[in-house]
Short mmCIF file of the C-alpha atoms (twelve columns), coordinates in Angstrom:
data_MODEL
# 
_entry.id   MODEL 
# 
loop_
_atom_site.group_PDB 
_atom_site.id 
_atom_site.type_symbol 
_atom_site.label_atom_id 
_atom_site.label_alt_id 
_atom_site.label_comp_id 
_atom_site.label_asym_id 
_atom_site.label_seq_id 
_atom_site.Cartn_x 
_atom_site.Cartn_y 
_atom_site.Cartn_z 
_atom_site.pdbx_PDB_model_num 
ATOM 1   C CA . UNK A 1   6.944   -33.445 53.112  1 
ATOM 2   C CA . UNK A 2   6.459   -31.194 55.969  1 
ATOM 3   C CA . UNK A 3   3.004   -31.467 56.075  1 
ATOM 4   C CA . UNK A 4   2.628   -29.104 59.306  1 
ATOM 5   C CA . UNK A 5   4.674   -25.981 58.048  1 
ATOM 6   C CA . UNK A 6   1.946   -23.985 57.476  1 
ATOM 7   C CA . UNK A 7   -0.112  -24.588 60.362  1 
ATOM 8   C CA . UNK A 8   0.074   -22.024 62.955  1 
ATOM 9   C CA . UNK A 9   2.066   -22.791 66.634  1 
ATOM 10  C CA . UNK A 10  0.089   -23.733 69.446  1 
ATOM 11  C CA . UNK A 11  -0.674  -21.202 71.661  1 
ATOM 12  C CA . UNK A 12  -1.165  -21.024 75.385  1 
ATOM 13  C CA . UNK A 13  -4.650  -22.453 76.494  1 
ATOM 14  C CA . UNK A 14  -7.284  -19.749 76.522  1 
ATOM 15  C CA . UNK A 15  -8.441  -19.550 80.378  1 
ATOM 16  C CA . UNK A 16  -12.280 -19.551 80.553  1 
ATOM 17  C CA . UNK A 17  -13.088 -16.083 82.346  1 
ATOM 18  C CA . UNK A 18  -14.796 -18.025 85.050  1 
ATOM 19  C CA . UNK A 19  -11.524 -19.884 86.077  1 
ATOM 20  C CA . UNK A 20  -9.054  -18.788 88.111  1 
ATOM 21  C CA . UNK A 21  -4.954  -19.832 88.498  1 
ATOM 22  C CA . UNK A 22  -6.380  -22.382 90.336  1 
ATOM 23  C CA . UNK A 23  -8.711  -23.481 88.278  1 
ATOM 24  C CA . UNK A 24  -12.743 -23.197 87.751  1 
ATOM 25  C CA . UNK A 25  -14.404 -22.017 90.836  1 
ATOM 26  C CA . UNK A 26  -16.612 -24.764 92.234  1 
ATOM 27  C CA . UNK A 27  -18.641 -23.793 94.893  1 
ATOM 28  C CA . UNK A 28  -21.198 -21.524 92.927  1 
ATOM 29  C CA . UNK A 29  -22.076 -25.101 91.530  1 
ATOM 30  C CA . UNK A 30  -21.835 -27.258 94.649  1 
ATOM 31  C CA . UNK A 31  -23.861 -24.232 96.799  1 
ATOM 32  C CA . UNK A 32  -26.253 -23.637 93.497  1 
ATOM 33  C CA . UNK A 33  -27.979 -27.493 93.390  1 
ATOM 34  C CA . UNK A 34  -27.944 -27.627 97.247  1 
ATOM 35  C CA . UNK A 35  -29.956 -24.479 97.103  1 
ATOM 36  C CA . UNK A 36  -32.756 -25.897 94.671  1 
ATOM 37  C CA . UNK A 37  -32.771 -28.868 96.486  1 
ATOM 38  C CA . UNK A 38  -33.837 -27.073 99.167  1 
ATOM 39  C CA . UNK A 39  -36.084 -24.970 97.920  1 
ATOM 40  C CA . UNK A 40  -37.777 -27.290 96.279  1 
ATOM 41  C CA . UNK A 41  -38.769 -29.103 99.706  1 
ATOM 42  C CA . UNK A 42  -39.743 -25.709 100.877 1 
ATOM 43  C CA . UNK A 43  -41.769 -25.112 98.747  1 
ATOM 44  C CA . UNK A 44  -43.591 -28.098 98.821  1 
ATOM 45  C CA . UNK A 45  -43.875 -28.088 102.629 1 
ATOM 46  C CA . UNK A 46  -45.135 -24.232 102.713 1 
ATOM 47  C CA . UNK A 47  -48.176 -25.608 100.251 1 
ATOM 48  C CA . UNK A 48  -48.589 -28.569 103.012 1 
ATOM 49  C CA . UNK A 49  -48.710 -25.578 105.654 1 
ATOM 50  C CA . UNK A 50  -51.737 -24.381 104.035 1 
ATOM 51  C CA . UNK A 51  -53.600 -27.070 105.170 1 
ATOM 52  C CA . UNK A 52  -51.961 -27.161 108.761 1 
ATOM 53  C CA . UNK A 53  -55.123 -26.054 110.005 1 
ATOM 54  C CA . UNK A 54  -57.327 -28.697 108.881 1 
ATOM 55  C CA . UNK A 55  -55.091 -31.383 109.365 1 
ATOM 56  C CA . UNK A 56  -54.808 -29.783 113.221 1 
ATOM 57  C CA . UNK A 57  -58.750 -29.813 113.373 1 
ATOM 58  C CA . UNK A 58  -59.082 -33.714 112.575 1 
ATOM 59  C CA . UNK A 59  -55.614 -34.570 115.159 1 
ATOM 60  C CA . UNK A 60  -57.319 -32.511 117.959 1 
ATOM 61  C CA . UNK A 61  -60.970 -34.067 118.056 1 
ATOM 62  C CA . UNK A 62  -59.457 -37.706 117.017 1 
ATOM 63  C CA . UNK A 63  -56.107 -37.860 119.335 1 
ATOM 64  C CA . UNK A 64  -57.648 -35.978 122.696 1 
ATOM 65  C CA . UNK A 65  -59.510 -36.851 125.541 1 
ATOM 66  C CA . UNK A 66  -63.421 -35.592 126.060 1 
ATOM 67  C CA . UNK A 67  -61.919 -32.722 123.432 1 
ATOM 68  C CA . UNK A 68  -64.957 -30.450 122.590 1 
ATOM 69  C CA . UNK A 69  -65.511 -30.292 119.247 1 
ATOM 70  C CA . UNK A 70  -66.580 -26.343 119.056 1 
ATOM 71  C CA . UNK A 71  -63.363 -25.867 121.640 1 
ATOM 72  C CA . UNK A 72  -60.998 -27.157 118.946 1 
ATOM 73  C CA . UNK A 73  -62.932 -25.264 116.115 1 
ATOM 74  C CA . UNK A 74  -62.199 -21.979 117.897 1 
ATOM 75  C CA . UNK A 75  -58.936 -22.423 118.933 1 
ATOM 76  C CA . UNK A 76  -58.293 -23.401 114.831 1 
ATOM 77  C CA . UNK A 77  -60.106 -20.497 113.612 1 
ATOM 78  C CA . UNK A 78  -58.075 -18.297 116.532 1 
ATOM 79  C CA . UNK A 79  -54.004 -19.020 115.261 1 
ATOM 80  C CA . UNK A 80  -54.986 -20.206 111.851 1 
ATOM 81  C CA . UNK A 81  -53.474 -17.054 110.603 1 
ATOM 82  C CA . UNK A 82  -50.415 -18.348 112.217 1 
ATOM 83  C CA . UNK A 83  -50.368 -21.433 109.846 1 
ATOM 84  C CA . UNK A 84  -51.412 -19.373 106.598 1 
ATOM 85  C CA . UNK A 85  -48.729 -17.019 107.249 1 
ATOM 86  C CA . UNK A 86  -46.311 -19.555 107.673 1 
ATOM 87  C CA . UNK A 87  -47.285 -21.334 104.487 1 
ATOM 88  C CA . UNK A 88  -46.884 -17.736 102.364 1 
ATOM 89  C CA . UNK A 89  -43.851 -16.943 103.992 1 
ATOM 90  C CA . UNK A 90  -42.059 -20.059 103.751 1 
ATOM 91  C CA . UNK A 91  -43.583 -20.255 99.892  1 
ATOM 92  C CA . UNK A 92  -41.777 -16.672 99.602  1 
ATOM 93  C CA . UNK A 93  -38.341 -17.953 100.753 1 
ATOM 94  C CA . UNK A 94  -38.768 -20.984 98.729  1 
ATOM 95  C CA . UNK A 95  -38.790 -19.312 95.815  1 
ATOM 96  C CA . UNK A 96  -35.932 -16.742 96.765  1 
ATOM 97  C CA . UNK A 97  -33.612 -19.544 97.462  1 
ATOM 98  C CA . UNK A 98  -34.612 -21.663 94.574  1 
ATOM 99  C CA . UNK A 99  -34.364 -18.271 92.219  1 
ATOM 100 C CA . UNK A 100 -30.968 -17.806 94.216  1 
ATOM 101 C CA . UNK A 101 -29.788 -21.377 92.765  1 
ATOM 102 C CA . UNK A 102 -30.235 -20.859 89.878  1 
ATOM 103 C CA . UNK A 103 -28.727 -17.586 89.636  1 
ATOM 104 C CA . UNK A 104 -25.403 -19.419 91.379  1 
ATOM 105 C CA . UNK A 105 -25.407 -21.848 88.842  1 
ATOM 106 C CA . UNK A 106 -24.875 -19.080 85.768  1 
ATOM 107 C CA . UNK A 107 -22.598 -17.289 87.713  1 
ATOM 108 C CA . UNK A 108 -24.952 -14.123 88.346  1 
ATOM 109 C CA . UNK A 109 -24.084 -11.320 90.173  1 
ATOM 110 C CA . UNK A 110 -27.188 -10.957 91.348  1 
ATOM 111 C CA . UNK A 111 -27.055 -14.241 93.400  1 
ATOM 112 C CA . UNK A 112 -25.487 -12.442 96.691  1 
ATOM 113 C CA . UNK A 113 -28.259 -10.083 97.131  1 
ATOM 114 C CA . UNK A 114 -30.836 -12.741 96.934  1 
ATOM 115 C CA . UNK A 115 -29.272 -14.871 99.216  1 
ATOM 116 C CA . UNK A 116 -29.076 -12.069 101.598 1 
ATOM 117 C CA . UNK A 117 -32.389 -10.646 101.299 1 
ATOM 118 C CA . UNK A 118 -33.567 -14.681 101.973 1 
ATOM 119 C CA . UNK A 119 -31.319 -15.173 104.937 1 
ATOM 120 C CA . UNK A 120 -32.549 -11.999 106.506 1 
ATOM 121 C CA . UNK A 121 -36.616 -12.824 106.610 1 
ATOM 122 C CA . UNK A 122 -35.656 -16.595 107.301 1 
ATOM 123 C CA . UNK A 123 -33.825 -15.249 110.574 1 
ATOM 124 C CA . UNK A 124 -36.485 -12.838 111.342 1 
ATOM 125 C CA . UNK A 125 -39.026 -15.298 111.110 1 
ATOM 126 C CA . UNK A 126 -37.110 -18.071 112.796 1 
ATOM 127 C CA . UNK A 127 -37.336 -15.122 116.585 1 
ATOM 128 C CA . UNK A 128 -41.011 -14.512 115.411 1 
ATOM 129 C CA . UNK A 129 -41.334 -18.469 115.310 1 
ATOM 130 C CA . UNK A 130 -39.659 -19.490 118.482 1 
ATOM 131 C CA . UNK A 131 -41.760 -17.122 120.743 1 
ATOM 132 C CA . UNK A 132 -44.797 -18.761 119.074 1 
ATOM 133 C CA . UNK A 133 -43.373 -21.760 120.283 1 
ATOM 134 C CA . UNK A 134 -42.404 -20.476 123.711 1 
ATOM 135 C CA . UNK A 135 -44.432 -17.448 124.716 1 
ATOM 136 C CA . UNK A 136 -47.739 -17.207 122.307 1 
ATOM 137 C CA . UNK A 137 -49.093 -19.638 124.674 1 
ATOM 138 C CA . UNK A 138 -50.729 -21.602 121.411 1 
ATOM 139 C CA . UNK A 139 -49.182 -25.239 122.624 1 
ATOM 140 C CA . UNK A 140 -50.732 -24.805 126.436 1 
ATOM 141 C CA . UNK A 141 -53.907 -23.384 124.779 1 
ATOM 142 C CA . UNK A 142 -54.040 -26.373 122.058 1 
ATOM 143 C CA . UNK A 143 -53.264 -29.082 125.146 1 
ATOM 144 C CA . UNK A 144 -56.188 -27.458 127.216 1 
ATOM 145 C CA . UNK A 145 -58.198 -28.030 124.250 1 
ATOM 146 C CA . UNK A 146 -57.384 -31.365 123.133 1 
ATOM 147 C CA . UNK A 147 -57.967 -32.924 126.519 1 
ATOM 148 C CA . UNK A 148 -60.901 -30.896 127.760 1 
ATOM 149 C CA . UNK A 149 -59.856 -30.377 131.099 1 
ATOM 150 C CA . UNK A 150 -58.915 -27.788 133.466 1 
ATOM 151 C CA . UNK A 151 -54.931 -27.710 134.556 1 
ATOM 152 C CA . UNK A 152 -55.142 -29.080 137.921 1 
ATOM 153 C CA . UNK A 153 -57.141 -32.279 136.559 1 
ATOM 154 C CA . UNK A 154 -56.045 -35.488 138.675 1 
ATOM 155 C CA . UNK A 155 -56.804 -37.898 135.516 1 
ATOM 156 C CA . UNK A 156 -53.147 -39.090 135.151 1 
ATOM 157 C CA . UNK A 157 -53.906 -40.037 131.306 1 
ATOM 158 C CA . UNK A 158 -54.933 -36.051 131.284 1 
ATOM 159 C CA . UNK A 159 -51.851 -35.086 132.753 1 
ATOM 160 C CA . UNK A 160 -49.325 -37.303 131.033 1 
ATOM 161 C CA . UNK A 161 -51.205 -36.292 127.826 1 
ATOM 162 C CA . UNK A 162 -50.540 -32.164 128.491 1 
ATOM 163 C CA . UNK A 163 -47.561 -32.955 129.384 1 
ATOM 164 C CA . UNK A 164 -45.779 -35.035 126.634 1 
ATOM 165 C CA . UNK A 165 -48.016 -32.529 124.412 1 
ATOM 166 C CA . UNK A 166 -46.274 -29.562 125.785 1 
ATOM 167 C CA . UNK A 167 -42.655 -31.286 125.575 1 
ATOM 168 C CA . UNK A 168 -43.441 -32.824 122.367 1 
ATOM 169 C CA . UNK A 169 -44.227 -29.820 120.579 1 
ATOM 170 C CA . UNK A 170 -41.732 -27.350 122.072 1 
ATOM 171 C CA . UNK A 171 -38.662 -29.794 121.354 1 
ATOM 172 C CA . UNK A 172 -40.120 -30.227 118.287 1 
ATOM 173 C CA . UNK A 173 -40.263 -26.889 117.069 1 
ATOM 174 C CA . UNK A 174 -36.927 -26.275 118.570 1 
ATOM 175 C CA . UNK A 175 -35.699 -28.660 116.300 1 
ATOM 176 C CA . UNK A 176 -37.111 -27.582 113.697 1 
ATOM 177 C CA . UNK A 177 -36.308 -23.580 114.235 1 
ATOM 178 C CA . UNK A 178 -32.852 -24.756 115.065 1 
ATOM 179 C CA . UNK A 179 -32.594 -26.007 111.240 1 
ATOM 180 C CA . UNK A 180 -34.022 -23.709 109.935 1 
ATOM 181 C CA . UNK A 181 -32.243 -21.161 110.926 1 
ATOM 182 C CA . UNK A 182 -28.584 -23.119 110.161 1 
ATOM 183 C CA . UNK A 183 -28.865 -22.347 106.045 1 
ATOM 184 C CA . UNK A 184 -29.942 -18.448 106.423 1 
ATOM 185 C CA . UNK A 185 -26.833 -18.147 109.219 1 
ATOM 186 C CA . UNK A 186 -24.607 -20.139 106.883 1 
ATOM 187 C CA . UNK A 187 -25.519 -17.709 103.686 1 
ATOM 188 C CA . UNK A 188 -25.030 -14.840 105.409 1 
ATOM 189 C CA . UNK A 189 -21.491 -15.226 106.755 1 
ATOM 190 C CA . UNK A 190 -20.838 -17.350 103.415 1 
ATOM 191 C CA . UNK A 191 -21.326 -14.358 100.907 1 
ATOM 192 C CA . UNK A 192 -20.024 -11.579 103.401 1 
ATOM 193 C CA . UNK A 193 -16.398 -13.647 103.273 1 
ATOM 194 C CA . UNK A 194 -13.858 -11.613 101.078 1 
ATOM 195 C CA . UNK A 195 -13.167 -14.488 98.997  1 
ATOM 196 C CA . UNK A 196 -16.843 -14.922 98.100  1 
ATOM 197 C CA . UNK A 197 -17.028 -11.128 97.093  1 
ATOM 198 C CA . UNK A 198 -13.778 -11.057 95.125  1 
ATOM 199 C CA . UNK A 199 -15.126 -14.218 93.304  1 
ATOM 200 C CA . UNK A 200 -18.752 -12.256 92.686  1 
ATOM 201 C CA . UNK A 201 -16.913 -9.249  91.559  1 
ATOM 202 C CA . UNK A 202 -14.313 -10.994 89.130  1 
ATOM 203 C CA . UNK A 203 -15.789 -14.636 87.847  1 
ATOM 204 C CA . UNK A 204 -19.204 -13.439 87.598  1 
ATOM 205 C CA . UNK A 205 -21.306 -11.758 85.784  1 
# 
């Protein structure tokens, strides 16, 4: 008749040791798939940066004006180091931040440290990029070269050319230090916030 008798009384819900009173943490996820997201693209641009210098080679003798073809070889063969290094580096931080998702994603300790160590050489690299951009002298050098002419040329298509060159790839690179250097800000004052480290210390493992 009273079928239930002997079953034993309900007890409280057992709280997952990842959860909190206000529930499961979320952002370790959220943050976590961003991360490989990103690093994926990284990755697959720092493997494009390999070939940066080729690629440069064939714009410079096809998109300037009376460009010397041994000019442009030299001034490759003078900052290609500068595009190899970028490719390895930016390979390297690839694979930090994509290692760093994943270690989000199980709730690893070891996540903050990674994250750190990655936001740290993506700053530092970010200063060492922006005075290629603005005080290497590489982007007046590779203007020089891809319009074989001397600076106080009167062809206007020779100066328009240097010019939008010069404006063209400092803006660019601006741009593109500017967001590249957001996520590795972001991270750093992300997992130095109390909250994050209280989270680290108690929901992860």
């Amino acid at each position: 008749m009273f079928v239930f008798m002997n079953q034993p009384f309900p007890g409280p819900p057992i709280q997952s040791q990842h959860s909190s009173a206000g529930g499961e943490i979320k952002w370790p996820k959220i943050m976590g798939i961003i991360s490989i997201v990103f690093s994926v693209l990284a990755i697959f641009g720092s493997v494009i940066s390999f070939f940066t210098g080729a690629m440069l080679r064939f714009q410079m003798k096809t998109g300037g004006i009376n460009a010397d073809p041994a000019a442009v070889d030299a001034f490759v063969d003078k900052w290609n180091w500068y595009y190899l290094m970028g490719g390895a580096t930016g390979l390297l931080m690839g694979i930090l931040l994509l290692v760093g998702g994943i270690s989000l994603l199980k709730l690893k300790k070891n996540s903050r440290p990674i994250y750190l160590i990655y936001s740290v050489l993506a700053i530092l690299y970010g200063i060492f990029g922006c005075y290629m951009i603005l005080g290497s002298g590489m982007i007046d050098e590779q203007m020089n070269v891809m319009f074989g002419e001397a600076e106080g040329s009167d062809d206007p298509a020779v100066k328009i050319g240097k010019m939008s060159g010069r404006i063209g790839g400092m803006v660019g690179g601006m741009v593109g230090l500017v967001f590249g250097m957001a996520p590795p800000i972001f991270f750093l004052i992300w997992f130095n916030r109390q909250k994050i480290k209280t989270d680290l210390l108690t929901k992860f493992r």
